[in-house]
matplotlib code that plots the C-alpha trace (Angstrom):
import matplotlib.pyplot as plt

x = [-12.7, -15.8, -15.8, -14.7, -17.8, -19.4, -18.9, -19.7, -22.9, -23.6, -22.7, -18.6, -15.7, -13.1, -9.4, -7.8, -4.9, -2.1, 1.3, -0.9, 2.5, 1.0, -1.4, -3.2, -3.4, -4.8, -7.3, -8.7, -9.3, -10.8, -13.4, -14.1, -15.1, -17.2, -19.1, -20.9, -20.5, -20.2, -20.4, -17.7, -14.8, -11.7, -8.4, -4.7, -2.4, 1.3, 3.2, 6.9, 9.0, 12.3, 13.6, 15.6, 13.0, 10.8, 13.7, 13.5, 9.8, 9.6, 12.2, 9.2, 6.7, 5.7, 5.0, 8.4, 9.2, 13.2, 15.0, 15.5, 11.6, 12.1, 13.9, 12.5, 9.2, 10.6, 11.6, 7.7, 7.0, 4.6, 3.2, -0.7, -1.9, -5.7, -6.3, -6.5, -9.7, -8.6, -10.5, -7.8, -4.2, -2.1, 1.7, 2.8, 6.1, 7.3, 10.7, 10.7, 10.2, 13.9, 14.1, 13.2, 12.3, 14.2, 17.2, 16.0, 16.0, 19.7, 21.1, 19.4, 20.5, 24.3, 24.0, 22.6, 24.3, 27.8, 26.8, 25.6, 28.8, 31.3, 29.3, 31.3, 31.0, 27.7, 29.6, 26.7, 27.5, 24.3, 26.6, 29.2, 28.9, 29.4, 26.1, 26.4, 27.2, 24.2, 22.0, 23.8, 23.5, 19.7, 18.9, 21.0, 18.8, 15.8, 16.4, 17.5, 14.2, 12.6, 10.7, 9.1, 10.2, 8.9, 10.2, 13.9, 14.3, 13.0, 15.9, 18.8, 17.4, 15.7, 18.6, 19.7, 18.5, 21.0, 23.5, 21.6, 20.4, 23.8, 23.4, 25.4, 23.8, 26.9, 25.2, 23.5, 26.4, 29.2, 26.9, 25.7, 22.1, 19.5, 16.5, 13.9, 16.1, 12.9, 10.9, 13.9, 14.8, 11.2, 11.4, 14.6, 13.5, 10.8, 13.1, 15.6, 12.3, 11.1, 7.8, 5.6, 5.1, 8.7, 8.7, 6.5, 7.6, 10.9, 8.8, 7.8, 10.0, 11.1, 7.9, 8.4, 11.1, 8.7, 7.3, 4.3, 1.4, 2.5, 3.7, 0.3, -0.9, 1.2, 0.0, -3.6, -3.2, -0.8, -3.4, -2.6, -1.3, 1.3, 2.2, 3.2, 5.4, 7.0, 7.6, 9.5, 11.6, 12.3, 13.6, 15.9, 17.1, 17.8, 20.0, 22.3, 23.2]
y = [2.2, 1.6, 5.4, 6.9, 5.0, 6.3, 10.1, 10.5, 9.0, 11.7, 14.1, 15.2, 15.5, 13.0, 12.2, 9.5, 9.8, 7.5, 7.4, 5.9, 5.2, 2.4, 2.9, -1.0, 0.7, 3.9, 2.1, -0.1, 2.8, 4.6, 2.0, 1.5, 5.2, 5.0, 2.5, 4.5, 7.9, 7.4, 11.2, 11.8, 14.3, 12.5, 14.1, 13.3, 15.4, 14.5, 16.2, 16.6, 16.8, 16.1, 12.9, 15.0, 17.0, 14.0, 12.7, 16.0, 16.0, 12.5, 12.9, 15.7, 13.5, 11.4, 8.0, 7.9, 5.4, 4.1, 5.9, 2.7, 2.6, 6.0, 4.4, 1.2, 3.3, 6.2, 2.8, 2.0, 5.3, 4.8, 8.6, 9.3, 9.7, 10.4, 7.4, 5.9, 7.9, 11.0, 14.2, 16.4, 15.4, 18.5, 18.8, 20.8, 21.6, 21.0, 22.0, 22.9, 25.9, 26.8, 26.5, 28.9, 26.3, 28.5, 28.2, 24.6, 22.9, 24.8, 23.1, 19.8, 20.0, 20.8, 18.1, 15.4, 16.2, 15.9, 12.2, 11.5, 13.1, 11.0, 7.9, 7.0, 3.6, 2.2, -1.5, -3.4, -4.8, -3.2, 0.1, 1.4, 5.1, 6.6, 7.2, 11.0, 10.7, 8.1, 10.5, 12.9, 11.2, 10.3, 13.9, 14.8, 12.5, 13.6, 17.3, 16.7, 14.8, 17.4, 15.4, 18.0, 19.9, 17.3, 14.4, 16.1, 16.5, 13.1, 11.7, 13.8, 13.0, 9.6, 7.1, 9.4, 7.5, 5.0, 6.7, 5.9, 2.5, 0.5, -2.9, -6.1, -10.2, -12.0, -15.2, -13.7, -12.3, -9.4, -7.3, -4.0, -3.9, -0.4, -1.9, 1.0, 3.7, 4.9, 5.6, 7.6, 8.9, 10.4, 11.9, 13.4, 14.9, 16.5, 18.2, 19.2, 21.1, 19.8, 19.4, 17.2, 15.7, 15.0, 13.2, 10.7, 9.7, 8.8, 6.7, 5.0, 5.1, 1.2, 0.2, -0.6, -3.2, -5.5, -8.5, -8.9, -8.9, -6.3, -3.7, -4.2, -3.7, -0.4, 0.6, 0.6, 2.0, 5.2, 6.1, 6.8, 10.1, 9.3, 6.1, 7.7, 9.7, 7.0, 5.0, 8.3, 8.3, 4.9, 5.4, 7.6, 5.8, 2.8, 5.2, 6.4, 2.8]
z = [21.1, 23.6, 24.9, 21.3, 20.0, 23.0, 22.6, 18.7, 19.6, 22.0, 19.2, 20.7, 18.9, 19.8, 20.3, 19.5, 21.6, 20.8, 19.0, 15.6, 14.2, 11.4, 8.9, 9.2, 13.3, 12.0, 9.3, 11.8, 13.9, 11.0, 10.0, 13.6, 14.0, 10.8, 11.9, 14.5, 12.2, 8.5, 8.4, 10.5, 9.9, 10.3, 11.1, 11.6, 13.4, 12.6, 15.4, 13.9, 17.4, 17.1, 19.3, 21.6, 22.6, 22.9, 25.4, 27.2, 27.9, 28.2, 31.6, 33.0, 32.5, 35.8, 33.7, 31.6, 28.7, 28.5, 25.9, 23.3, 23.0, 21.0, 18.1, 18.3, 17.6, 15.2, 12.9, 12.8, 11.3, 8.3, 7.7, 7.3, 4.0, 2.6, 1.2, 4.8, 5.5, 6.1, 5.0, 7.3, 7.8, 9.6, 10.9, 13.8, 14.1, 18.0, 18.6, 22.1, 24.0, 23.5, 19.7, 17.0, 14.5, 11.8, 13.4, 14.4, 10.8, 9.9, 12.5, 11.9, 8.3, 8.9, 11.6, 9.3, 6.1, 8.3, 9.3, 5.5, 4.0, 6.6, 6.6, 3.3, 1.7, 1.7, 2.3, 0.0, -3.4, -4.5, -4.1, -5.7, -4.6, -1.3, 0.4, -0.2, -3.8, -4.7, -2.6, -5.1, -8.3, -7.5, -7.4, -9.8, -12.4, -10.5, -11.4, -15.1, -15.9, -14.4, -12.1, -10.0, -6.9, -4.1, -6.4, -6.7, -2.8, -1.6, -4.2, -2.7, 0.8, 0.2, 1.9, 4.7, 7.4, 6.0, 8.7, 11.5, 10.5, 9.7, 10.8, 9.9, 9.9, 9.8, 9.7, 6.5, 4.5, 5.2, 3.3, 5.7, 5.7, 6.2, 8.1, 8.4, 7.0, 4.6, 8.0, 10.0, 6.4, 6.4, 10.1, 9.0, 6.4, 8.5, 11.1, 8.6, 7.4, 4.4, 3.3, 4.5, 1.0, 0.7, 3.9, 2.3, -0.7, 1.4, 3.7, 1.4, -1.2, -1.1, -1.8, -5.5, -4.4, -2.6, -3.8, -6.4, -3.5, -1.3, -4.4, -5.0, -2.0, -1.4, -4.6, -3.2, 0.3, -1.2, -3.8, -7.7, -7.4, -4.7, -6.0, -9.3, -7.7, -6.1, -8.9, -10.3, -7.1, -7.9, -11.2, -10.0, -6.8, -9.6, -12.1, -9.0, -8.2]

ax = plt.figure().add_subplot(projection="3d")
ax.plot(x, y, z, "-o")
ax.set_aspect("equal")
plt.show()
């Protein structure tokens, strides 16, 4: 923070070069910036690499993280919005030297959709449908009530990250249990190649379930026009169940 604070005295543009994953990290970092330069442009770059290719270039780099750090992160994944701060928020699409991205995201979609389609049963009483089917049915809806393009493919994409998420408490009940499946939902959603947009109303599409403080307080950080269309997402996540 010191030697940001440091350079956008002396008038330089700066990089804040860390993985930013959480938005009360990136506010913090925001206001803390501000302070020295209210007039400061603010960015966010949202690099969209897939995690194998952050596995491949992490082995060439010479300070290397171990490979369960990368999920263990991808799970904190709350995606920048404007109503952080940001006057700028830009993706780039990183999907290795070897990939035409194209070519990348058809592969990424036939890959994920296989897992979603033979993941079956969601094994919660809160289900009754397959997770493919309530994916299904909540874009089905989505599309009927003509809910808008963005809107329509969040619902038939919003609880992918189910399938990679699965986890039982058995001292809790025999229920299975998604912890984090709206932030690997989002990233998904990204490298299958949807819009960025999308990608966050799945992030943050659970939202609306949380208690009476922190709906509140989502409600704040996401801004009106983005909460809105979560609450539409919502409504259609609820008639697939």
């Amino acid at each position: 923070y010191k030697r940001a604070k440091d350079a956008l005295r002396a008038d330089k543009s700066v990089i804040f070069c860390s993985t930013n994953l959480t938005m009360k990290y990136r506010i913090h970092a925001i206001r803390q910036m501000k302070q020295v330069r209210p007039d400061a442009i603010i960015r966010a770059v949202v690099f969209n690499t897939p995690l194998e290719v952050c596995q491949k270039q992490n082995k060439m780099r010479e300070r290397q993280v171990p490979d369960w750090l990368f999920m263990k992160q991808l799970k904190t994944l709350q995606l920048p919005v404007y109503n952080e701060g940001f006057d700028i928020i830009d993706v780039v699409h990183n999907h290795g030297c070897d990939n035409i991205p194209g070519d990348h995201s058809l592969n990424y979609i036939q890959e994920i959709s296989e897992k979603v389609e033979n993941y079956g049963s969601q094994k919660n009483k809160h289900h009754n449908l397959t997770l493919m089917n309530h994916c299904h049915a909540a874009g089905c809806y989505a599309m009927k009530n003509r809910f808008g393009s963005d809107i329509i493919n969040a619902a038939y994409l919003h609880d992918y990250g189910k399938a990679y998420t699965a986890t039982y408490w058995p001292n809790k009940d025999e229920d299975c249990h998604y912890p984090n499946h709206a932030e690997v939902g989002a990233y998904l959603a990204l490298n299958m190649g949807y819009s960025y947009d999308v990608a966050l109303l799945i992030n943050y599409h659970m939202c609306p379930y949380m208690d009476n403080n922190a709906f509140k307080t989502w409600k704040e950080r996401l801004g009106e026009n983005l909460w809105n269309k979560i609450l539409l997402l919502h409504i259609a996540d609820e008639a697939a169940h």
